[in-house]
C-alpha positions in Angstrom: 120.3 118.7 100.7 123.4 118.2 99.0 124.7 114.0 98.2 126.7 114.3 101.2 124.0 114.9 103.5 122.0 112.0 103.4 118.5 112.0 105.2 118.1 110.3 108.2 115.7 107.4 106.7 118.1 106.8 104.1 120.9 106.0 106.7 118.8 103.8 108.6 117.8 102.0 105.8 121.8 101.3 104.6 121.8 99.5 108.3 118.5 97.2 107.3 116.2 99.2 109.3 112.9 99.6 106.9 110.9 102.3 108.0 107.2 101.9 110.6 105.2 102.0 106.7 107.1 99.4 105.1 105.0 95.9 104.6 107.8 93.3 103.9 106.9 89.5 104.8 109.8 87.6 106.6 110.6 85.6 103.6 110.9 88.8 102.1 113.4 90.1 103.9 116.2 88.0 102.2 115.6 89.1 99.1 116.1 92.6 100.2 119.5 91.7 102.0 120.7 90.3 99.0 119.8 93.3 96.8 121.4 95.1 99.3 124.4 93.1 99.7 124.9 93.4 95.7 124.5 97.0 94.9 127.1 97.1 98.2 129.7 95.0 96.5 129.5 97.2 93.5 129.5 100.3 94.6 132.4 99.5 96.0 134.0 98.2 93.1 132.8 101.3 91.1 134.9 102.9 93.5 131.9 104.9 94.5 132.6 107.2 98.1 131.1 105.9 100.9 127.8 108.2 100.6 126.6 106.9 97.1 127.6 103.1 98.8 125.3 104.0 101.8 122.5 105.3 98.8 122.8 102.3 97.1 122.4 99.5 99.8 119.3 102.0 100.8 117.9 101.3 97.6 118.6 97.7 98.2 116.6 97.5 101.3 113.7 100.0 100.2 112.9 98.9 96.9 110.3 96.1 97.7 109.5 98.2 101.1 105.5 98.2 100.0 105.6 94.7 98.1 103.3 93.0 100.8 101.0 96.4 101.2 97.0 95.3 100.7 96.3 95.9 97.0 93.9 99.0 98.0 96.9 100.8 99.7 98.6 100.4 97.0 96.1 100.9 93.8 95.4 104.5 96.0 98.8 105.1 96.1 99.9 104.4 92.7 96.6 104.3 90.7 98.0 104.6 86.8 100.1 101.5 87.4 99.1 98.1 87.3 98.8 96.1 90.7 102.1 94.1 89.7 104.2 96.9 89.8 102.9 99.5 92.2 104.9 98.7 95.2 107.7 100.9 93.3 106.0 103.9 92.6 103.9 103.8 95.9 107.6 103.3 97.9 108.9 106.4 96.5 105.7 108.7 96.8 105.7 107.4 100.6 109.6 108.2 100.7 109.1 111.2 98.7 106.5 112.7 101.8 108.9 111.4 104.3 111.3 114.0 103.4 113.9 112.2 101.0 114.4 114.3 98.3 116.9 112.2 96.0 115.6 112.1 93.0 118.2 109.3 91.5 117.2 107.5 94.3 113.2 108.1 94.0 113.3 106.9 90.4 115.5 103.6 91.2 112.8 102.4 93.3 109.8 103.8 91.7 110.7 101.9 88.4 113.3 99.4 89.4 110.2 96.5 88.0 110.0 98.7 84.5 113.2 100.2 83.9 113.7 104.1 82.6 115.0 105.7 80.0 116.1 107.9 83.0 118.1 105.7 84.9 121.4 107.0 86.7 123.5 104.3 87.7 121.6 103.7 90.9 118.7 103.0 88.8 120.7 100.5 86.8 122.4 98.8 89.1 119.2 98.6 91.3 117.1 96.5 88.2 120.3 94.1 87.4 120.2 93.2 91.0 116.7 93.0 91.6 116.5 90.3 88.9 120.1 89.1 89.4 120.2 88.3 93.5 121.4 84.6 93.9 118.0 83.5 95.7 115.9 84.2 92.8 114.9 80.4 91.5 115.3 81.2 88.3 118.0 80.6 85.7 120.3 80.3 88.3 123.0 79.0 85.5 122.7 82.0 83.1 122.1 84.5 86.4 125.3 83.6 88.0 127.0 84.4 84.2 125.6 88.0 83.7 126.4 88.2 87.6 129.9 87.3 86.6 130.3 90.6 84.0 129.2 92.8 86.5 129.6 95.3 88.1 132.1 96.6 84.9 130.0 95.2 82.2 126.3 95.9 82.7 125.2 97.0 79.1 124.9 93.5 77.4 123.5 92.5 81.3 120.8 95.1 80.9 119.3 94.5 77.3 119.0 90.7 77.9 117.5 91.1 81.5 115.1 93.8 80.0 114.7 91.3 77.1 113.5 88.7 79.5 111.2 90.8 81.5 109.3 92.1 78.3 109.0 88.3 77.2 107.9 87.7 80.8 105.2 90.6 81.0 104.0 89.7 77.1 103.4 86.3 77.6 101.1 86.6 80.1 99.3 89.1 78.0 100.0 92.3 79.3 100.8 95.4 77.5 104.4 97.0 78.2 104.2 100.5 80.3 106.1 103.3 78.2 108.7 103.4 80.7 109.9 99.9 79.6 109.8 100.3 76.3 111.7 103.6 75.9 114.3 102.1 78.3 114.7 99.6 75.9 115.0 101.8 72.8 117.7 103.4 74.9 119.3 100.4 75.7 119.4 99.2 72.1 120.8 103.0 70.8 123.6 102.0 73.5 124.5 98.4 71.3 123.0 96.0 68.7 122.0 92.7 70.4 121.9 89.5 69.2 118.6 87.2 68.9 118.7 86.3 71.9 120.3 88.6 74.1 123.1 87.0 74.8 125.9 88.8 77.2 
């Protein structure tokens, strides 16, 4: 399937239409339309064609597809991640046996909570807006800044959000996956940040 032909679940999901599997709450579905709405307004400022746009409002809409999935569904589906974060991986195995074969696309949703050394753009852009969308209660000050530098600017965007997730996931205690932390070795080979992060 070349980038041009886009599978049919894909196109639906650029309209808003999760697929029959998908376990989204109603309040749930906002978030999803913002991501969406985001990744839409920078693709097209990218000057991305109108194929990779349609990919990345997918993304949008599909990353949190499984985020309300019962905890056994998911810890079957996704069993060497922790409960927090399975509703990536478990999204793109389900997409992956649907038929979508885009791998840039699998990997933004299956680690768009971790980051990935591997990241295209989609994958990028698909973690900044994740954490950036203007309903998230948090920071709304400092979010609406970093949302400010992008879509042009998203290196110093990326090492302070991943900054704040891996404050966010060690203070509760957790350990850090490897996917995070090699994403942010890469991020830091890409540019020295200071202390705090700051953009």
């Amino acid at each position: 399937m070349t980038r041009r032909e886009l599978h049919p679940l894909i196109i639906r999901a650029a309209r808003g239409e999760l697929p029959a599997w998908a376990r989204v709450r109603t309040g749930r579905l906002t978030h999803l339309a913002s991501v969406a709405e985001l990744l839409s307004r920078w693709a097209a400022e990218l000057g991305l064609d109108e194929g990779d746009r349609l990919r990345w409002v997918a993304a949008g809409w599909l990353h949190d597809s499984l985020r309300d999935e019962v905890p056994e569904s998911l810890a079957a589906a996704a069993p060497e991640y922790p409960i927090q974060v399975q509703h990536g991986p478990a999204a793109a195995e389900r997409l992956g046996a649907e038929g979508v074969d885009d791998r840039e696309l699998l990997d933004a949703i299956r680690f768009h909570s971790l980051g990935n050394s591997g990241f295209g753009a989609l994958g990028r852009y698909l973690y900044l807006a994740d954490y950036l969308e203007p309903g998230r209660p948090f920071s709304p000050v400092e979010n609406a800044a970093m949302r400010a530098a992008l879509p042009h600017e998203p290196d110093a965007v990326l090492r302070r959000i991943c900054a704040l997730r891996i404050q966010e996931v060690l203070s509760r205690g957790r350990p850090l996956r490897p996917e995070t932390v090699a994403f942010w070795n890469e991020l830091q080979e890409n540019g020295a940040v200071d202390s705090r992060g700051d953009i």
